[in-house]
C-alpha positions, 0 to 999 in steps of 0.5 A: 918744451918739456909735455906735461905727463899724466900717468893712468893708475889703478889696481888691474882690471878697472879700465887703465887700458881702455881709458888710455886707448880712448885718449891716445885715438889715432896715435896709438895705432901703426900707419906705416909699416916702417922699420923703427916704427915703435910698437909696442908701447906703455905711452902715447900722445894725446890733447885737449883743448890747446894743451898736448901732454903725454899719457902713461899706462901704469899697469894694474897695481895689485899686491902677489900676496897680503905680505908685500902688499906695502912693497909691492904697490910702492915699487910699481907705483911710486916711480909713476908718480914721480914721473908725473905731472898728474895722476888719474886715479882710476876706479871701478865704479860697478865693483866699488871702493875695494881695500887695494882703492884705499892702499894706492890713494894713501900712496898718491895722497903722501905724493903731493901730486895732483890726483884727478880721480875718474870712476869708471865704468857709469855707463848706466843710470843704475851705477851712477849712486855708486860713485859717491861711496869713492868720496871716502878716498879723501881725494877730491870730488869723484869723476864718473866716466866711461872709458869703454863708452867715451863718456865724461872724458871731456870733464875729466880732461878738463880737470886734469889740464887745471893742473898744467902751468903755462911756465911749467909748459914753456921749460926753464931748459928752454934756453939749453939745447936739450940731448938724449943719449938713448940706447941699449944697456952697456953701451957707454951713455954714462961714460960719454956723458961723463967724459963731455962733462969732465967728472964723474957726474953719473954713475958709470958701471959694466953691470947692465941696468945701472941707469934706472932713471933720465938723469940731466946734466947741465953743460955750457961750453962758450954761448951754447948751453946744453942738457945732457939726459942720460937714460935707461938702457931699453932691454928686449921685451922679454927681459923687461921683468922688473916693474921697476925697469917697465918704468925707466923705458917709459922715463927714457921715452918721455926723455926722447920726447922732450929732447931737441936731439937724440943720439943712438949710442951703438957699441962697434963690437956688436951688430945693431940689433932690432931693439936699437931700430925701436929706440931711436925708430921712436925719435924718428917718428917724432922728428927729432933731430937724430945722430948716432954715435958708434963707441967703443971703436978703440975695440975694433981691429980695423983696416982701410974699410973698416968704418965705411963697412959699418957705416955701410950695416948702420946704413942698411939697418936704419934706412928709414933715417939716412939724414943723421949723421955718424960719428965713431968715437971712444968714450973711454980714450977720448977719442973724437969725442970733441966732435959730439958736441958740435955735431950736436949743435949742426943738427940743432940749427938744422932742426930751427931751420927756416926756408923762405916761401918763395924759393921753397915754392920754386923748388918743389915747382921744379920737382913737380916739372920733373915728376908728375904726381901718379894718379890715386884713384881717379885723380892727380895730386895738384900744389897750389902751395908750400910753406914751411909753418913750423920748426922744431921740426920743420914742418911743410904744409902743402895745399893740395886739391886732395890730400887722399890723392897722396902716394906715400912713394910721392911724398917721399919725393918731395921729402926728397927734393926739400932735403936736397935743396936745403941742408937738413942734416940730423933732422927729421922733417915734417910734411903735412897735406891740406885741402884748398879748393881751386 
């Protein structure tokens, strides 16, 4: 299922970040130092009431000079708004209606888009009168907030979430397995996916950056039906100058995020670099279903050890997601590129699979047998009880007498021993402990 996006957009200074923050909470912040773990980020998880949506932060709109005011905003912003589902106009209610205010609403209002619009910074008596100068935007009924203080959020958010459509929510793509092709610039997504297509549905250049935006390609090849997203190229922080490109990392992350499965396209004629480890670190924080697929192999002077040393090196740099399996294929000559498709499909099964209480509680019985949970603390880890709750992924909730009783290494463990009981190739897996008395 495809999340709602709401993108946050203001010019600088009016409280994007701190509003953006507040919402994501916990989300945004690292808990594990992992490799792969995405760190930097321009996008966060947050919810409301029942609804789970994604939250973008635009960053200060703000003309250089008076001359490419029109341009400027519209480069910046109009790709934000595309994206979006709904947009939070946001507004600095202690300064007050400014001219760049007017430019972005004018912006917002030719969208169509629906427009929550939040005035920020009321957290004193004295600022509130200042809040009915923004009903001159023409943009609907004002919202005053405070980011900083977490004040009005909550009706804030109430109005945002009227826009979501619970048939918007449950996709029309529901019925396609859903693949993100995520990786550097260059590497041949688009040459891949025009090859499983058979035509030239996208646009294939050696010019790094072709892709600006996600684009899907509908494919079905006997009862399966497929999505094919093909994404910006995520170059390194430093050489992400144009705003323009800021906005197609954030497009290729809301790809992964509605994506079932997502494939690391590497090139065979280069090692994996850190930013490979980002792109896909972030489908692996999300569970997703994970292939890597090393192109470009045609290229490759090889020898009896040549594919078992570079699995060897993908191996060492993405530890973290061991489950996912490789393929070495040539997008340009074809070579094993029928293999894609049904890899694609072996780890989708694997993402919806379902085990059943009984043997699963026998399995990690036996594992506790095994290896008796260390002592955290004072205490020992005990399992009354596992059930797998969930797929897509496979989510385990286990009861526990103390989930502060956790090690990380135990978890792992236990990860560990489902995996090896149960075939979950290609996919992440996910463990939840919860408390239940005794």
């Amino acid at each position: 299922m495809a999340k709602p996006i709401v993108a946050i957009v203001g010019r600088p200074n009016v409280g994007k970040s701190t509003l953006f923050n507040k919402l994501a909470g916990k989300r945004i912040s690292i808990v594990e130092d992992t490799p792969g773990v995405t760190r930097d980020r321009v996008y966060a998880e947050a919810e409301w009431l029942k609804y789970n949506f994604t939250i973008i932060d635009t960053g200060g709109i703000e003309p250089e000079n008076s001359d490419i005011i029109i341009s400027q905003m519209r480069r910046q912003a109009q790709i934000a708004i595309e994206t979006a589902n709904v947009i939070i106009f946001i507004v600095d209610g202690r300064e007050g209606l400014t001219d760049a205010d007017n430019e972005v609403a004018q912006m917002l209002r030719k969208s169509g888009k629906p427009i929550v619009l939040a005035v920020n910074k009321i957290d004193n008596l004295k600022f509130e009168n200042n809040t009915y100068e923004f009903y001159n935007l023409g943009i609907g009924d004002p919202i005053a907030i405070s980011a900083s203080q977490g004040l009005a959020l909550g009706d804030m958010l109430d109005e945002v979430i009227k826009h979501f459509e619970d048939d918007e929510i449950n996709s029309k793509d529901d019925d396609y397995i859903k693949i993100a092709f995520i990786g550097k610039p260059n590497v041949g997504k688009s040459s891949l996916i025009n090859k499983l297509l058979g035509e030239e549905r996208v646009i294939v250049s050696n010019i790094p950056g072709t892709t600006r935006d996600a684009v899907d390609s509908y494919l079905q090849r006997d009862d399966d039906k497929f999505v094919l997203i093909d994404t910006a190229g995520i170059r390194k922080k430093s050489k992400v100058k144009e705003e323009i490109e800021r906005y197609s990392v954030i497009r290729t992350y809301t790809a992964v995020e509605r994506a079932d499965v997502c494939i690391l396209l590497l090139d065979a004629t280069y090692d994996i670099s850190d930013q490979d480890e980002k792109i896909i670190g972030y489908a692996h924080e999300l569970n997703k279903a994970i292939m890597v697929i090393v192109n470009k192999w045609d290229l490759v002077e090889k020898d009896t050890k040549t594919m078992d040393k570079f699995k060897t090196m993908i191996g060492r740099s993405l530890s973290f997601m061991s489950y996912a399996p490789y393929i070495f294929i040539s997008a340009k000559t074809g070579q094993r590129v029928n293999r894609v498709l049904d890899t694609v499909k072996k780890c989708y099964v694997n993402y919806n699979k379902r085990v059943k209480t009984g043997v699963l509680n026998d399995i990690i019985n036996k594992a506790i047998m095994m290896k008796e949970p260390p002592i955290v603390g004072l205490k020992r880890l005990k399992v009354y009880y596992v059930t797998e709750v969930a797929a897509q992924p496979p989510t385990f909730v286990f009861f526990v007498n103390d989930p502060e009783c956790v090690h990380f290494s135990y978890k792992r463990y236990l990860e560990n021993q489902i995996r090896d009981s149960f075939d979950f190739t290609g996919t992440g897996i996910k463990l939840e402990f919860r408390e239940r008395k005794e």
